[in-house]
C-alpha positions as CSV (number, residue, x, y, z in Angstrom):
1,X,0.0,0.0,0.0
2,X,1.5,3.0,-1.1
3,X,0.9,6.3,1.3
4,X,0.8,9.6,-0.4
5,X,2.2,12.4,1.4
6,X,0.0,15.5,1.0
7,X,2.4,17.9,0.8
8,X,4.3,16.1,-2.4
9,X,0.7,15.2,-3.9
10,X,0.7,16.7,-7.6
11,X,-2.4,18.5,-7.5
12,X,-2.1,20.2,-4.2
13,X,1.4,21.7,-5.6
14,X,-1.1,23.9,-7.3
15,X,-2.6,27.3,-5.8
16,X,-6.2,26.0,-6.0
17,X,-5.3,22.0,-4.2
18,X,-3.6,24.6,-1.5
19,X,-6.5,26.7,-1.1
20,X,-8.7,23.8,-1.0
21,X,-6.5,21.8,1.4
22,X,-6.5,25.5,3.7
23,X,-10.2,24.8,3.2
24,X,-10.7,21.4,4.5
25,X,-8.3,21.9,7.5
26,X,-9.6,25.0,8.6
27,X,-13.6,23.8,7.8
28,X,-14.4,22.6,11.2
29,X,-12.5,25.0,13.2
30,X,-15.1,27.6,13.8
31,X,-13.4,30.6,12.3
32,X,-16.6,33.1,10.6
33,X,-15.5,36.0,8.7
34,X,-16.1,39.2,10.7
35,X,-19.3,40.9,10.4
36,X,-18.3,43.8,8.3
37,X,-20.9,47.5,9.6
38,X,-20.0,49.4,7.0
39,X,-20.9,46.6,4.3
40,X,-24.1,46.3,6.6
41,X,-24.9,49.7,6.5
42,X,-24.8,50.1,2.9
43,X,-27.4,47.0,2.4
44,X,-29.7,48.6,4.7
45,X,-29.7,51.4,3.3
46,X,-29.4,50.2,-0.4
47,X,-32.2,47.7,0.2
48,X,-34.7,50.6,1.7
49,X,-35.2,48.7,4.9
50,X,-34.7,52.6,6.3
51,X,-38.0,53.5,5.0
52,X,-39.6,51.3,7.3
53,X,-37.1,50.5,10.3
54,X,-35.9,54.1,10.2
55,X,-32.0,54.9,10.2
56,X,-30.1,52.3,12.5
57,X,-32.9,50.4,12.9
58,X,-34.8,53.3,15.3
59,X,-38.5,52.9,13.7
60,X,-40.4,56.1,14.3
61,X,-43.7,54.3,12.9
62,X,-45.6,52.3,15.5
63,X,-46.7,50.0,12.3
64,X,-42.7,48.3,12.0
65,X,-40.9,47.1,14.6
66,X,-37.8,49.2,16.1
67,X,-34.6,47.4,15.7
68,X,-32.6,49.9,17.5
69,X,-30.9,48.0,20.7
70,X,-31.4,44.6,19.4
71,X,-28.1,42.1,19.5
72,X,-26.9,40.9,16.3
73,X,-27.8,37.6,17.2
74,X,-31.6,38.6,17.5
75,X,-31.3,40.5,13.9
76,X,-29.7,37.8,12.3
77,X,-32.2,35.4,13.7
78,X,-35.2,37.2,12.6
79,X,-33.8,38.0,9.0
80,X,-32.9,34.1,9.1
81,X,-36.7,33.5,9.7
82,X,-37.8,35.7,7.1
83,X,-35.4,34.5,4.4
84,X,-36.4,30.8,4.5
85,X,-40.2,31.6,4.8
86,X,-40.2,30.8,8.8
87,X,-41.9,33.8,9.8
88,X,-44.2,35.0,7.0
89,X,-44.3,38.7,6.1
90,X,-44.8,39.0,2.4
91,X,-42.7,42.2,2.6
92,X,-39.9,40.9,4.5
93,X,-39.9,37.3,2.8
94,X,-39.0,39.0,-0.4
95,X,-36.6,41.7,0.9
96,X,-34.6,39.0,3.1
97,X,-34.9,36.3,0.5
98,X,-31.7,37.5,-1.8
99,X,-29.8,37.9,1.0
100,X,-26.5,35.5,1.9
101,X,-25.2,34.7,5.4
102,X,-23.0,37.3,5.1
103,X,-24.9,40.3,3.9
104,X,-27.4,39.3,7.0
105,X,-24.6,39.0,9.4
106,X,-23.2,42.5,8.1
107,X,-26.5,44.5,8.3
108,X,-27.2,42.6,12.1
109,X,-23.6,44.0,13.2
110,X,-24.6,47.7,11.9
111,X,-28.3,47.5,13.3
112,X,-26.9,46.2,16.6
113,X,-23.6,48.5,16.5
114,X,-21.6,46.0,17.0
């Protein structure tokens, strides 16, 4: 039985068996890319979710919910909901259902400020 060493194996010589090696070694460690405010700001303000949830998430409309001193956690939960049809708002269902992980972690950090 012949034991290949990974390191010497043809394929990952190349940038993209390196980067998919870094990949699978580094999969189950638990390491998230940083939520990213600025990022977040600009989707929720690109998106319109202002009109309704007022800047920074500080509604001034009794008919939408304020935002403003929620934890990231709870925003990203509740867009989470909304994106895979969980909680059902026609509204939010289709403004949350384009967006990835990362543009819901992003706009949770800048609603929550953190």
């Amino acid at each position: 039985m012949k034991i290949i060493s990974l390191v010497h194996h043809k394929r990952l010589q190349s940038g993209i068996g390196r980067g998919v090696l870094l990949m699978v070694l580094l999969g189950g460690c638990g390491l998230a890319i940083a939520a990213d405010k600025a990022s977040g700001k600009q989707l929720y303000h690109g998106l319109g979710c202002v009109a309704c949830h007022g800047d920074r998430g500080g509604s001034k409309l009794n008919e939408y919910p304020s935002l403003a001193g929620r934890s990231a956690t709870f925003v990203a939960s509740e867009l989470n909901k909304y994106r895979n049809a969980i909680r059902k708002d026609p509204t939010m269902n289709a403004m949350a259902a384009g967006l990835s992980d990362k543009d819901i972690e992003d706009i949770a950090a800048y609603i929550s400020g953190k």
